[in-house]
C-alpha positions in Angstrom: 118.0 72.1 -9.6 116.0 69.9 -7.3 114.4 73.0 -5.7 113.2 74.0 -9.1 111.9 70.8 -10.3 109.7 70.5 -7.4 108.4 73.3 -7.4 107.4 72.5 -11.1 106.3 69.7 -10.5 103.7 71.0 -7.5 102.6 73.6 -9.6 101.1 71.5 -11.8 99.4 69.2 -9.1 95.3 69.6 -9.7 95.5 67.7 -6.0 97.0 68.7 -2.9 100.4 66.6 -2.8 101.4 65.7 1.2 104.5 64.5 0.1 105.3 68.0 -0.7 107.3 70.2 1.4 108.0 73.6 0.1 111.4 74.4 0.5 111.9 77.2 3.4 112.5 81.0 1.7 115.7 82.9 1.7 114.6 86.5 3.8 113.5 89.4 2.1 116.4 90.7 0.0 118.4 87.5 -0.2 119.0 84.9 -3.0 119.5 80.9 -3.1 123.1 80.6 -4.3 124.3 77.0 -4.9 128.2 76.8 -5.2 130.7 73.8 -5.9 134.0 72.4 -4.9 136.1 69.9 -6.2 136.2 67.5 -3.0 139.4 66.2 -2.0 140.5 62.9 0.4 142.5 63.5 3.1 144.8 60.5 2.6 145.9 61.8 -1.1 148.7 63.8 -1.5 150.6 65.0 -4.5 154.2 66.0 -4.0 156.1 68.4 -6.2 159.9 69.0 -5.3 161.4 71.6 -7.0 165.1 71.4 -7.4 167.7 74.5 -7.8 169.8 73.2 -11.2 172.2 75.6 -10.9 176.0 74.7 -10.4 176.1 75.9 -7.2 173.5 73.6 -5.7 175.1 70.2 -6.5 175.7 69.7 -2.9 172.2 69.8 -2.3 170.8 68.1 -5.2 173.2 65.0 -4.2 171.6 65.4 -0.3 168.1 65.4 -1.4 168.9 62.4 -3.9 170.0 60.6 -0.9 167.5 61.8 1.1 164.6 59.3 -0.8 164.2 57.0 1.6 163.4 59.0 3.8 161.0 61.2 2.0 159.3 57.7 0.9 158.9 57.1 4.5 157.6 60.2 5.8 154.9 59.1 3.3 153.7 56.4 5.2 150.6 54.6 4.2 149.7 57.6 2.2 148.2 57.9 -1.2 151.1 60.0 -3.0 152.6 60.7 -6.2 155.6 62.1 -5.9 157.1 64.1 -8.8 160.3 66.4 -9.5 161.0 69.4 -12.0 163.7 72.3 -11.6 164.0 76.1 -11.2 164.2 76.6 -14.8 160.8 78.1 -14.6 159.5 75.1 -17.3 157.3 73.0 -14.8 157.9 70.2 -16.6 158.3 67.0 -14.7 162.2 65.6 -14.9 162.4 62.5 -16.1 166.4 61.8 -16.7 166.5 58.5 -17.8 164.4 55.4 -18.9 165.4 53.5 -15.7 162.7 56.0 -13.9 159.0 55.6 -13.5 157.5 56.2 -16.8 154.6 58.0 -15.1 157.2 60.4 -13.9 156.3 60.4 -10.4 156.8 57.8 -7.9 153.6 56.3 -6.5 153.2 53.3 -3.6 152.0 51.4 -6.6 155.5 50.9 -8.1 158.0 47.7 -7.0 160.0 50.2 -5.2 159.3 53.7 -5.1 162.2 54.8 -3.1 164.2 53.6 -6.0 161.9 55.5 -8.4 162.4 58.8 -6.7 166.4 58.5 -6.1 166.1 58.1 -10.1 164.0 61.1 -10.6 166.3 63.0 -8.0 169.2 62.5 -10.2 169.1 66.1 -11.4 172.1 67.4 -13.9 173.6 70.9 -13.7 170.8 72.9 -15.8 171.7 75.8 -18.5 172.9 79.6 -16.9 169.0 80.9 -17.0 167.8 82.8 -14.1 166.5 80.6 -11.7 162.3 80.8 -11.7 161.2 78.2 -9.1 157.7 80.1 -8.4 156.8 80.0 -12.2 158.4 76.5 -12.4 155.5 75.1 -9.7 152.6 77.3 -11.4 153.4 75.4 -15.0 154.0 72.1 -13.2 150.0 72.1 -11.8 148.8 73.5 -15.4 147.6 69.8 -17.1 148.5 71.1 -20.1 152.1 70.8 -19.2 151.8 67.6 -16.9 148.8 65.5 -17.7 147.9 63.0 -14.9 150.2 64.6 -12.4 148.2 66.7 -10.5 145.0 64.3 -9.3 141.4 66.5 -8.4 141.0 64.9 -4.9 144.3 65.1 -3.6 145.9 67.8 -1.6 149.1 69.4 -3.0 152.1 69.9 -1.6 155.2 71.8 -3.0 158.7 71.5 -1.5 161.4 73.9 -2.9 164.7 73.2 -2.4 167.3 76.0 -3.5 170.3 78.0 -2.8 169.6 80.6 -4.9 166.8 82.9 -4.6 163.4 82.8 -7.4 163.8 84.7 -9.9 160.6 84.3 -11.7 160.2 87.6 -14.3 158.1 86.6 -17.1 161.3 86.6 -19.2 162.5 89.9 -18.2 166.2 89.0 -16.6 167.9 86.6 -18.7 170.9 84.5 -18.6 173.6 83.8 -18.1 175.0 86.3 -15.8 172.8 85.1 -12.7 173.5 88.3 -10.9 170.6 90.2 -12.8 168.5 88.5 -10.4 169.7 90.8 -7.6 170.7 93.7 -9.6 167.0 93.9 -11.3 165.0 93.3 -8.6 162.0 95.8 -9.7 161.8 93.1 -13.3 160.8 90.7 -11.0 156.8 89.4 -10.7 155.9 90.5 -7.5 154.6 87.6 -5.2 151.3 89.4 -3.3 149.0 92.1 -4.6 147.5 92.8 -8.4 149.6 90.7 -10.6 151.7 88.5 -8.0 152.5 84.9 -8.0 151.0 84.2 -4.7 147.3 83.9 -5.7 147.4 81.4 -8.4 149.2 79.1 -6.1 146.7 79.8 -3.4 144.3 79.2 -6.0 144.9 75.6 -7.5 142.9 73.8 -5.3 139.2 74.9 -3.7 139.6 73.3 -1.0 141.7 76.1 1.3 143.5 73.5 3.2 144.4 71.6 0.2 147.6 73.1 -1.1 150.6 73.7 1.3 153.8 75.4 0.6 157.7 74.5 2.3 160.5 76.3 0.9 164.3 74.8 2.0 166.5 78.2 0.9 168.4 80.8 2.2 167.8 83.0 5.0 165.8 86.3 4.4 168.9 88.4 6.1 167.4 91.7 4.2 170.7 91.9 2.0 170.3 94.1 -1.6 173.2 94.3 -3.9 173.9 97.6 -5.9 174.7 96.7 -10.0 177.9 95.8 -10.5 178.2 94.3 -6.7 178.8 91.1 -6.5 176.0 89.3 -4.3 177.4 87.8 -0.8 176.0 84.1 0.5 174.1 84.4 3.6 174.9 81.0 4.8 176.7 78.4 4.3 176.7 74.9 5.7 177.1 70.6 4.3 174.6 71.4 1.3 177.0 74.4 -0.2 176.7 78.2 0.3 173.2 79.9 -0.2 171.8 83.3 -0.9 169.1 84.9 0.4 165.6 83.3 0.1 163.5 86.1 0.1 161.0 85.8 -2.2 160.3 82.1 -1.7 159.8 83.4 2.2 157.4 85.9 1.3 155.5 83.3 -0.6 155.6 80.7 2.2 154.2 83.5 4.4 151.3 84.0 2.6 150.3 80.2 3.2 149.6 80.6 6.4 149.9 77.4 8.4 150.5 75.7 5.0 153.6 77.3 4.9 156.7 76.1 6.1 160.5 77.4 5.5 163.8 76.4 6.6 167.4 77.3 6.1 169.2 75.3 3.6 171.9 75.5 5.8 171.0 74.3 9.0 172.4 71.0 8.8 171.4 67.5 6.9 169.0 68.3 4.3 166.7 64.8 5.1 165.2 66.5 8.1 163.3 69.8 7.1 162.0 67.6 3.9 161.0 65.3 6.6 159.4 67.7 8.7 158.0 69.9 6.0 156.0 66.3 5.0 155.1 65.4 8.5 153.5 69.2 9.7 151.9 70.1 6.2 151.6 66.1 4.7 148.0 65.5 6.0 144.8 68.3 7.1 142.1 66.4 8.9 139.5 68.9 7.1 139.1 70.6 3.8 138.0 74.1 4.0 135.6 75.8 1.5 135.2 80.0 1.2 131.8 80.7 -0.1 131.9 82.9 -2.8 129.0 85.4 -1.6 127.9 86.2 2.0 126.3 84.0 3.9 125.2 85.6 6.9 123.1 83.3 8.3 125.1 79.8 7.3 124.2 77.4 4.8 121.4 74.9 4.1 122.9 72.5 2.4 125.5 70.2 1.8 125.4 67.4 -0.4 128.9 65.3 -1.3 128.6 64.1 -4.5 130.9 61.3 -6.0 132.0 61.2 -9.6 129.7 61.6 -12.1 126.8 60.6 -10.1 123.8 63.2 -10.3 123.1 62.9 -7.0 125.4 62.5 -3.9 125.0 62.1 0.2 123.5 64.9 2.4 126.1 65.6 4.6 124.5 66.3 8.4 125.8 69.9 10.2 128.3 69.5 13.2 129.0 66.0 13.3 131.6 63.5 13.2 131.0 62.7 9.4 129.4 66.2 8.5 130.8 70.0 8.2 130.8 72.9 10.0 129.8 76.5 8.8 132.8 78.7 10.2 131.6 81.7 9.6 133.7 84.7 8.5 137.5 84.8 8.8 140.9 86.4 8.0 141.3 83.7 5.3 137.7 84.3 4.2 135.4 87.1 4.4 132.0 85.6 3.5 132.3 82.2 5.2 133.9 79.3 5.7 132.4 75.7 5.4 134.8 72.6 6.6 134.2 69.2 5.8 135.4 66.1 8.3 138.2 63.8 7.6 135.3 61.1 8.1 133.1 62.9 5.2 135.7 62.8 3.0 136.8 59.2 2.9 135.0 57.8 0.5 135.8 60.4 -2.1 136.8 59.4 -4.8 138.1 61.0 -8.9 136.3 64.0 -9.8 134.0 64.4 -6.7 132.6 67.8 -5.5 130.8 69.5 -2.7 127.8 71.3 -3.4 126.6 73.7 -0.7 123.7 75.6 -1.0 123.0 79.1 1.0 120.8 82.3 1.5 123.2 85.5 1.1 122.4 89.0 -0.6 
């Protein structure tokens, strides 16, 4: 927009204009593109744990309840929210009792968060439907389902914790026989490719580095049950007996280094939480793919807070500026990464507007 107006505006000079600099021309063939992001701050993190409510996880429910403080302390001096729903597939945010946060999260705001959470923890044996954690955490980030959960510049971090395996189907295996699950495995939504659940998960936030992924379940051990077989754990250990956790694998895979998985067997159920906050908690950079090629890097990029018409010119490869990346795995048209020291002082509905020459 400021291109254009000056341009205008020079065309209708009568005198030359030295103020005037005519912006530089994108080469023959190639188009100005101007693209934003929703910026996000590197000390802002959103938490969603989602909890297996099936009878046979009330070992592990009752270790992550205890387990608050030291969730709440992995935190740090972090700006979190911290909120819970179940595999039921509903998203909603669990809120058992009035003794809990009314916000339904706990924040570092509250007299005692750690209190807050073990309240929101406190989660009952759920009806016999088939488990759908994966379409539990993509209602849980719609707004329309938790309003004020889910903040624009904070990073977002999901932490399942199950002992059965997802069985997210669109409503195609039903309750209560919990074995459809394995039985029907081709009614399942597939996680990658046309149709799967892993790119609207990928997708919530713009900022690449900005959503991160750990998944506390079975092993992947490869097992598949015939109909009519009854399915065999594949571990067992102080937080019950688990089956496989395939699927929930398959999605933390497709995270990349924002994904983390552990067994839900391997021992006290405080220290993978623990360490799924501390390695996938905090990204020193947020990440931006450009959404056409931009084969010789970009020209701009401006950080603009709020509603503010205007923002800051950010200054290329310094300590409080970005970095074009270039193409990658992760993005084939090219990568823009903004510094932890850029993004500081963003703040609500911010956004990074980069401008760029592609064809």
């Amino acid at each position: 927009m400021g291109l254009a107006i000056a341009l205008t505006l020079a065309a209708g000079c009568t005198e030359p204009n030295p103020s005037f600099v005519e912006p530089e021309k994108c080469a023959a063939g190639e188009y100005l593109y101007q693209q934003s992001f929703a910026a996000t701050h590197p000390d802002r993190l959103d938490v969603l744990f989602v909890v297996d409510d099936t009878r046979e996880a009330g070992a592990a429910r009752y270790a992550l309840r205890e387990s608050a403080a030291e969730i709440i302390g992995a935190l740090g001096d972090m700006d979190y929210r911290v909120g819970v729903t179940t595999t039921d597939g509903s998203g909603q945010l669990h809120n058992p009792s009035a003794a809990c946060p009314s916000e339904g999260y706990a924040s570092p705001d509250q007299p005692s968060p750690v209190e807050s959470l073990t309240c929101l923890l406190n989660v009952a044996e759920g009806p016999l439907t088939p488990p759908a954690g994966i379409q539990s955490i993509l209602n849980a980030v719609r707004s329309d389902v938790n309003a004020n959960f889910i903040r624009p510049d904070a990073r977002l971090l999901v932490i399942v914790v199950s002992v059965y395996d997802d069985c997210s189907s669109n409503g195609l295996i039903r309750g209560p026989n919990l074995d459809n699950c394995e039985w029907q495995q081709g009614a399942l939504t597939p996680i990658v490719g046309e149709g799967g659940l892993a790119r609207p998960l990928i997708s919530v936030k713009q900022d690449g580095n900005a959503t991160a992924l750990a998944v506390i379940v079975g092993p992947n051990d490869g097992q598949v049950f015939p109909v009519n077989t009854e399915p065999e754990p594949s571990c067992s250990g102080v937080n019950g007996t688990a089956l496989h956790g395939t699927r929930y694998r398959e999605l933390a895979d497709t995270m990349g280094v924002w994904g983390f998985a552990e067994s839900i067997c391997s021992g006290e159920l405080a220290a993978p939480v623990v360490a799924a906050i501390q390695q996938l908690g905090y990204s020193s950079e947020a990440r931006y793919c450009l959404g056409k090629a931009a084969p010789n890097g970009v020209r701009e990029v401006e950080l603009i807070q709020g509603d503010a018409e205007t923002g800051t010119m950010l200054t290329s490869n310094s300590d409080a500026g970005y970095a074009f990346i270039g193409t990658s795995r992760e993005c084939g048209n090219g990568l823009v990464a903004l510094s932890e020291e850029a993004r500081v002082s963003v703040r609500g509905n911010s956004h990074v507007q980069i401008l760029f020459c592609g064809p």
